[in-house]
C-alpha positions in Angstrom: 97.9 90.5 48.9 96.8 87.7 51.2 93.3 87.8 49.8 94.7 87.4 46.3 96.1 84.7 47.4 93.5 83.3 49.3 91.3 83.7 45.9 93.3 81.9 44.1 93.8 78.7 45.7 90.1 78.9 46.2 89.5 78.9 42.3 92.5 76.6 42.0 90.3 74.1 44.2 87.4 74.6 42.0 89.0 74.7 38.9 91.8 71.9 39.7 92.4 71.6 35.4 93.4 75.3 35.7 95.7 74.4 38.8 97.5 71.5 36.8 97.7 73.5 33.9 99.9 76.5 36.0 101.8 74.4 38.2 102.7 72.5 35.1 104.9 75.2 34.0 107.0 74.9 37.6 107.5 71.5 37.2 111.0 69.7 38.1 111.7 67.6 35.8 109.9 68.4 32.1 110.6 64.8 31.0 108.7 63.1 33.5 105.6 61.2 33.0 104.0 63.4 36.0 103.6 66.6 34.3 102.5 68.0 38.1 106.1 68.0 39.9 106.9 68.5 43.4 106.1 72.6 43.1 102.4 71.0 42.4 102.5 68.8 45.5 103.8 71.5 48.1 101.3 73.7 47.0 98.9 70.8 47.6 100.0 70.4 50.7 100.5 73.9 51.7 96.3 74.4 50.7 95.5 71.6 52.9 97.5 73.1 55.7 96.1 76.6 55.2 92.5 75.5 55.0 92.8 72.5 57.7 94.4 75.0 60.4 91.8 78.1 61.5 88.9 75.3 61.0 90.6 72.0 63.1 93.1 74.4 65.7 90.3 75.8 68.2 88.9 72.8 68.0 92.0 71.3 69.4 92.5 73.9 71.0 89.2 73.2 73.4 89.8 70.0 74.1 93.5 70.6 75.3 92.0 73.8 77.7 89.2 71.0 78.8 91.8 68.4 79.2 93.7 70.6 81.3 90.9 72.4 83.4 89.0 69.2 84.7 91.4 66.8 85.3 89.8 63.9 83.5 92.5 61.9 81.8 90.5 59.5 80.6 87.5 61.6 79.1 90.1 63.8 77.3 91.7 60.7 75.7 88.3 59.5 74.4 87.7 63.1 72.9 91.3 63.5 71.4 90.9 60.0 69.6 87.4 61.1 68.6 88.5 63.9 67.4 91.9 62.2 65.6 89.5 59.6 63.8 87.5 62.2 62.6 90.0 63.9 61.2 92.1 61.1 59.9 89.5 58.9 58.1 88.4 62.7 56.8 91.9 62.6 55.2 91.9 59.5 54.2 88.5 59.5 52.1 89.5 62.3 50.2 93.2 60.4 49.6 
């Protein structure tokens, strides 16, 4: 079932048209000018969040463990805001 699932939002994120065109059917309010609706934006979100977790968490993850092994305040800040630009400006470009 998982895998299903996991298919789907893959060919969803291929095929966003086809995405729109489902999601369009849950929408909130059938009036509005955003034919998407908040169903449509949760399940946005909730891609994001299943896509952005096993790839960004070890990652995180490492630098924590490192942070915590060596002692090295400084060095582990550097890496964490590194590692948070990355991420963010990531975000931000495909936003």
């Amino acid at each position: 079932m998982a895998i299903a699932i996991l298919l789907a939002i893959g060919v969803f994120s291929m095929f966003p048209a086809w995405g729109y065109r489902y999601f369009q059917y849950f929408s909130i309010n059938a009036n509005c000018l955003n034919p998407i609706g908040l169903v449509g934006e949760f399940w946005l979100g909730s891609q994001l969040g299943l896509l952005w977790t096993p790839c960004a968490g070890p990652v995180l993850a490492s630098i924590l463990l490192l942070a915590a092994v060596q002692h090295q305040p400084f060095q582990s800040f550097g890496m964490l805001v590194v590692y948070g630009l990355g991420a963010g400006l990531t975000l931000l470009s495909l936003a």
